[in-house]
C-alpha positions as CSV (number, residue, x, y, z in Angstrom):
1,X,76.4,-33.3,-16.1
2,X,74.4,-30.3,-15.4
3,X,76.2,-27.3,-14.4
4,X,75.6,-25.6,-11.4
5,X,72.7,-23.4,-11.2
6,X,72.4,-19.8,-11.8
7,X,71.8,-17.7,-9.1
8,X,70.2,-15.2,-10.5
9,X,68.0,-17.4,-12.3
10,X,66.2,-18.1,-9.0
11,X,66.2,-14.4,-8.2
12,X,64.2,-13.8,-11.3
13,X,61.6,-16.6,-11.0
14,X,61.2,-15.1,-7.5
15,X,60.7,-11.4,-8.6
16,X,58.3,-12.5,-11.4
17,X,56.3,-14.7,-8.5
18,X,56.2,-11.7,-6.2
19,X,54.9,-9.3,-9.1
20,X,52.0,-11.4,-10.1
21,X,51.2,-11.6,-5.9
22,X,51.0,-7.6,-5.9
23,X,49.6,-7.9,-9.0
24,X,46.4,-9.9,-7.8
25,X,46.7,-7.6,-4.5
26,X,46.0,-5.0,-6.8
27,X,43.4,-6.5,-8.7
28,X,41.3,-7.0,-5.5
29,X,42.0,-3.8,-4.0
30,X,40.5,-2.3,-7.3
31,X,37.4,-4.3,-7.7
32,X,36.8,-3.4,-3.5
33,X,37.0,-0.3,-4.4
34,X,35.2,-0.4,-7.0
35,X,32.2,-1.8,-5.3
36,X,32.7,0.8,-2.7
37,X,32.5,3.6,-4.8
38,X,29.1,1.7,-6.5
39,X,27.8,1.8,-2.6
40,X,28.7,4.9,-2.5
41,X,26.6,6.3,-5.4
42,X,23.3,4.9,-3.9
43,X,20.5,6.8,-2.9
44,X,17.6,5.6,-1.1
45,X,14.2,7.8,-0.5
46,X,14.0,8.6,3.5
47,X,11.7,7.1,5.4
48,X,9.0,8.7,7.4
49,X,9.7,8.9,11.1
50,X,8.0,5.9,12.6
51,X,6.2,6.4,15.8
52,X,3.3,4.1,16.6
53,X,2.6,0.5,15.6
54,X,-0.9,2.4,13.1
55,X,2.5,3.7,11.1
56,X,3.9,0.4,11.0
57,X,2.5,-1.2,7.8
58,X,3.6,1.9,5.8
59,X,6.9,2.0,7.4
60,X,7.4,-1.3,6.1
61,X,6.3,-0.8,2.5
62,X,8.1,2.5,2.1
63,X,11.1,0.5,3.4
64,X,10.9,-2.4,0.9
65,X,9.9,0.4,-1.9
66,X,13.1,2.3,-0.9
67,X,15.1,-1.3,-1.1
68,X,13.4,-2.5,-4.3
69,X,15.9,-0.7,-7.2
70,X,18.7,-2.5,-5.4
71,X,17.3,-5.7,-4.8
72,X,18.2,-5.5,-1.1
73,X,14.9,-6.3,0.6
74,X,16.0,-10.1,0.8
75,X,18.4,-8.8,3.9
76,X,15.2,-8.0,5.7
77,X,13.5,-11.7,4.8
78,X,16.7,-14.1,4.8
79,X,19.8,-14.3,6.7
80,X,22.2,-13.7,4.0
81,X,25.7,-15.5,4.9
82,X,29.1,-13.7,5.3
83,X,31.2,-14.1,2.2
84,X,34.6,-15.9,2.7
85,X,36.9,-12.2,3.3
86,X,39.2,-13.6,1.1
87,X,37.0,-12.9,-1.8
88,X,37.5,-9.7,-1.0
89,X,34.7,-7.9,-3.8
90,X,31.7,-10.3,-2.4
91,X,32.8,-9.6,1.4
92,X,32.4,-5.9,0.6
93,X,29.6,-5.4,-1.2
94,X,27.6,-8.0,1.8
95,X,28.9,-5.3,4.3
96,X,28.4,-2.4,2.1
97,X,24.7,-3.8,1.4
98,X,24.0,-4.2,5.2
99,X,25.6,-1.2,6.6
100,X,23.2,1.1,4.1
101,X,19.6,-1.0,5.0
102,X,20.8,-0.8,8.4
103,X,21.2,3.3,7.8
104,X,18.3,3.6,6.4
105,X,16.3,2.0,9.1
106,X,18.0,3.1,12.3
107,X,17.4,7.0,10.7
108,X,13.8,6.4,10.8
109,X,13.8,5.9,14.6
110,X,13.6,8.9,16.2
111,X,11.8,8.4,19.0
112,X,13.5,7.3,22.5
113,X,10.6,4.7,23.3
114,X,11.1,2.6,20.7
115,X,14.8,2.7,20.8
116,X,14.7,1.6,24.7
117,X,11.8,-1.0,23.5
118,X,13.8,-3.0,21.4
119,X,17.3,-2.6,23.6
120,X,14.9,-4.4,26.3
121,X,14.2,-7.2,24.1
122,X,17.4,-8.0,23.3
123,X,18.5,-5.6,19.8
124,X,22.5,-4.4,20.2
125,X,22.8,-1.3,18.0
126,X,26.6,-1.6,17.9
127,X,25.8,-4.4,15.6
128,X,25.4,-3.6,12.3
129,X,22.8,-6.3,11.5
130,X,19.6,-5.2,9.1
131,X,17.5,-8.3,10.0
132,X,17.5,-8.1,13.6
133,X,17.1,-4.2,13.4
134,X,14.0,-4.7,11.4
135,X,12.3,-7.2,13.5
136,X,12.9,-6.0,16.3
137,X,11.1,-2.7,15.0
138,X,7.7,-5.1,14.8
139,X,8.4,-6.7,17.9
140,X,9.0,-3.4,19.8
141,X,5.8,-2.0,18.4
142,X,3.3,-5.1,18.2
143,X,5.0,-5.4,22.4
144,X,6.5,-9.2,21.2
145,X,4.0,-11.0,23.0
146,X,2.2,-14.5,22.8
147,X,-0.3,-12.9,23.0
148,X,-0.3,-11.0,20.3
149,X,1.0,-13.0,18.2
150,X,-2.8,-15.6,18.8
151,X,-4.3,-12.1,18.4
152,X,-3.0,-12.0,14.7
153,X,-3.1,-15.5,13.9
154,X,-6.8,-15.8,14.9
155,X,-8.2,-12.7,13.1
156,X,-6.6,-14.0,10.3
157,X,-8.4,-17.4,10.8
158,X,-11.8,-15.7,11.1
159,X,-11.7,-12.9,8.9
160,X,-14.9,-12.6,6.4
161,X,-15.7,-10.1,4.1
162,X,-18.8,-9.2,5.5
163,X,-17.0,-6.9,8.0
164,X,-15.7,-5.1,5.4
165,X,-17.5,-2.2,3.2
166,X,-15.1,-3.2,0.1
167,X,-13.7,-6.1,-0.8
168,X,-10.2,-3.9,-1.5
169,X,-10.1,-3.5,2.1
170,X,-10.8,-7.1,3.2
171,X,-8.2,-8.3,1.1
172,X,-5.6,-5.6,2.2
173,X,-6.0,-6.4,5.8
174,X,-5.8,-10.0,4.8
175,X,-2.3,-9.0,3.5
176,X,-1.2,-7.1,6.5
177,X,-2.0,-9.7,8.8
178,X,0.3,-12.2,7.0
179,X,3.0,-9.9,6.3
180,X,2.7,-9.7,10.4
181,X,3.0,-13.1,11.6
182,X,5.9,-13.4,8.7
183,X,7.6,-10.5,10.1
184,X,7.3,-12.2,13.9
185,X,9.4,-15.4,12.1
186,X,6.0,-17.5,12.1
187,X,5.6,-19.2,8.3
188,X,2.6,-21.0,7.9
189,X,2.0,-24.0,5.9
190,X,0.3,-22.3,2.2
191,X,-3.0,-24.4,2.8
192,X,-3.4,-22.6,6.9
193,X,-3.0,-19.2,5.1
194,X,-5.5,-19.8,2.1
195,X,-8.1,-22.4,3.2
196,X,-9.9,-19.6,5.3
197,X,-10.0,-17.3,3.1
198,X,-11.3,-19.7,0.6
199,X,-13.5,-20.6,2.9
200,X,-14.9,-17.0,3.6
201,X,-15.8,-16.5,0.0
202,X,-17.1,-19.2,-1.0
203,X,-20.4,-18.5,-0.8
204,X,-20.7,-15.0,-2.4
205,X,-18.0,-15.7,-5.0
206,X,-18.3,-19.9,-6.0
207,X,-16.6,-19.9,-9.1
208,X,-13.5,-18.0,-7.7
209,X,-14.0,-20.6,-5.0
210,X,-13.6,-23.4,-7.2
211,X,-10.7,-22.8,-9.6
212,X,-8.6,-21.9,-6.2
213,X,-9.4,-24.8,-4.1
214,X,-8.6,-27.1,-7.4
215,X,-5.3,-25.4,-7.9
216,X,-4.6,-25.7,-3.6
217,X,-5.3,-29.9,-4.1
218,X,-2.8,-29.7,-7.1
219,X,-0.5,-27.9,-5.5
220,X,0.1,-25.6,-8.1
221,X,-1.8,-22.4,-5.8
222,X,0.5,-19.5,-4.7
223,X,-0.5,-16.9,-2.5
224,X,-0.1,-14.5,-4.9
225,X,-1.9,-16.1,-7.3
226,X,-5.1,-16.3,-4.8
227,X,-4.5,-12.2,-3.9
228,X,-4.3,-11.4,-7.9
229,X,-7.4,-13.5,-8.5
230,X,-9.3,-12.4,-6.0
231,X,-8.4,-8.6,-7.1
232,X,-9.2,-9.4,-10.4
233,X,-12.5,-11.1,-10.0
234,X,-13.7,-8.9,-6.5
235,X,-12.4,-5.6,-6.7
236,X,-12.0,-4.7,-10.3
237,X,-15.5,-6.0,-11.1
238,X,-16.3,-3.8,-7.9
239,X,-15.0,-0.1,-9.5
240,X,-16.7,-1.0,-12.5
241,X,-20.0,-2.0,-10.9
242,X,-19.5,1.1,-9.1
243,X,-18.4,3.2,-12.3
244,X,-21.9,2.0,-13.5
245,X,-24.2,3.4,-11.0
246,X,-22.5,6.6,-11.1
247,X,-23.7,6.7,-14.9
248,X,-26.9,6.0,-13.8
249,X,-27.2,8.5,-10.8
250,X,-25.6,11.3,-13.5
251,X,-27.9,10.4,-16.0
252,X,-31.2,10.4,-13.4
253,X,-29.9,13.6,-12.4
254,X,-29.9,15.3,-15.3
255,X,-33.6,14.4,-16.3
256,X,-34.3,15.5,-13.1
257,X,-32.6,19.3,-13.5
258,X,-34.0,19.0,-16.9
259,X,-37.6,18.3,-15.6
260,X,-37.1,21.3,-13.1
261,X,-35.9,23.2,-15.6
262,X,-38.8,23.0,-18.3
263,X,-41.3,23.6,-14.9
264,X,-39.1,26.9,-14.1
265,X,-40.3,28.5,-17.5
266,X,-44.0,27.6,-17.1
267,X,-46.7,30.3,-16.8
268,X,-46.5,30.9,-12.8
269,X,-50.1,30.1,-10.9
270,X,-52.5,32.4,-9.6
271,X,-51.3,34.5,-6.3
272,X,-52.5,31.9,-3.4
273,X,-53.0,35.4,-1.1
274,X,-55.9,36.5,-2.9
275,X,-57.3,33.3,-3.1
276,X,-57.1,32.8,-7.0
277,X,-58.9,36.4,-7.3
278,X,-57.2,38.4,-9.2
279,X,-56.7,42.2,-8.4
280,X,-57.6,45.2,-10.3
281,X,-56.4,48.8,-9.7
282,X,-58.8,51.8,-10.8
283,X,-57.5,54.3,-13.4
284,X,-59.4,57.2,-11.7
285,X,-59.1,56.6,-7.8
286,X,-56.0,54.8,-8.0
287,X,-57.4,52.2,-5.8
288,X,-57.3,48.0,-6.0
289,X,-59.9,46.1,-5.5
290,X,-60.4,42.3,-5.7
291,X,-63.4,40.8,-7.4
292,X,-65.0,37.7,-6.7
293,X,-64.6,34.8,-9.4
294,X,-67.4,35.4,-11.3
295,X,-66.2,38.9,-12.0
296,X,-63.0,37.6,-13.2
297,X,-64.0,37.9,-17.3
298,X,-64.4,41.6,-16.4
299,X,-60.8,42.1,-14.2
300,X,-59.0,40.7,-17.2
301,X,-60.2,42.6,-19.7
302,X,-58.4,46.0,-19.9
303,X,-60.6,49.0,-19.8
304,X,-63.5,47.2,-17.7
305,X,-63.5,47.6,-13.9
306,X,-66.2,47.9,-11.3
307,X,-65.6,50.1,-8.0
């Protein structure tokens, strides 16, 4: 028969329980800390003051450039989801993450408009919530609007590098108009975004034309893939077209100073104020006189005049 228990038996199980509980208390209140003090270390590169929906763009890629060594621009694209708070590490680090793009953006707005603008669409400061911040900036600034919005969406549709000087600059407005509507929430289907611009160079660039449009029917196109082959096959072969002709304006240049160069040391023409009669000055009067052409064999010869 089993004797009665110990009492302090239980008293010891319990104390060992309780330590490994303050233990793991500890353990989370170090790694917390620990990814505190790793927020705290971070520096991002300030952002110009934004002021006018021409900065806009810039502001943007500045932002994602300042974002990029931290890997925290996917707050600004994606709504990343609260971490349990009983995982105590994740649940810091998601608030630590937002709370410094937040920061960085809000420190950028300096001007009162804007800040009223977006409180009169709907954005609550007091919430510390990077997404909504940011586009609320582009809504605030592009005025939110329907309107708009068809404004974007058509350009886009109708765009054609025939309006453009470069093709660098066609396909970087191509890029800002995208980055727009996806800003505004509106994701097109790939084949709305790409069939017009495919359709726009088709005629000037066929072979870049056709590799594209195969890839869009196997579905293996990205937009990326289109912007780096256009890049590739437009604008690089552009500079060195370009590089080109400035060898050929250099070189025509230089035969031409070279050509003005070997008329410079020529024997200079006859006077065209004396008619191509040249003047002879008398040793004994000290006057000049000018003889008429057939006298010329007798002016040129030193020691002969005729007064």
């Amino acid at each position: 028969m089993a004797g009665p228990s110990n009492p302090g038996s239980f008293a010891s199980a319990f104390g060992r329980r309780r330590n490994e509980h303050d233990d793991d208390d500890i353990m989370q209140s170090l790694l917390q800390s620990s990814g505190n003090s790793y927020h705290e270390k971070r520096t991002f590169v300030t952002l110009p003051v934004l002021t006018s929906e021409a900065e806009l763009e810039n502001w943007d890629s500045q932002l994602r450039a300042a974002l990029a060594p931290y890997e925290l621009y996917k707050y600004l694209d994606t709504d990343i989801p609260e971490p349990d708070e009983a995982d105590k590490a994740a649940h810091g680090t998601w608030k630590a993450d937002r709370a410094d793009i937040y920061k960085l953006i809000t420190a950028s707005l300096k001007k009162s408009t804007i800040w009223s603008r977006m409180t009169r669409i709907g954005w609550k400061p007091e919430i510390v919530d990077p997404r909504a911040a940011y586009r609320k900036v582009f809504e605030a600034l592009q005025h939110g609007t329907a309107n708009t919005t068809r404004m974007v969406i058509q350009e886009l549709m109708e765009l054609k590098p025939t309006k453009f000087d470069t093709m660098d600059n066609y396909i970087n407005r191509l890029c800002v108009l995208r980055n727009r509507l996806r800003n505004t929430g509106i994701m097109n289907p790939l084949e709305m975004d790409v069939y017009p611009v495919l359709t726009a160079i088709k005629d000037n660039y066929t072979e870049l034309f056709d590799r594209n449009i195969r890839k869009m029917e196997k579905k293996t196109l990205t937009w990326e893939d289109l912007i780096k082959d256009m890049t590739e096959t437009c604008v690089d072969k552009d500079i060195i077209k370009k590089g080109l002709v400035n060898v050929n304006v250099e070189t025509g240049k230089k035969k031409k100073d070279d050509a003005n160069a070997t008329a410079s040391t020529a024997a200079p023409a006859a006077p065209a104020a004396t008619g191509g009669r040249p003047r002879k000055k008398c040793n004994e009067c000290d006057e000049t006189f000018k003889f008429p052409a057939w006298q010329q064999v007798l002016v040129l010869q030193p020691g002969i005049g005729t007064r």
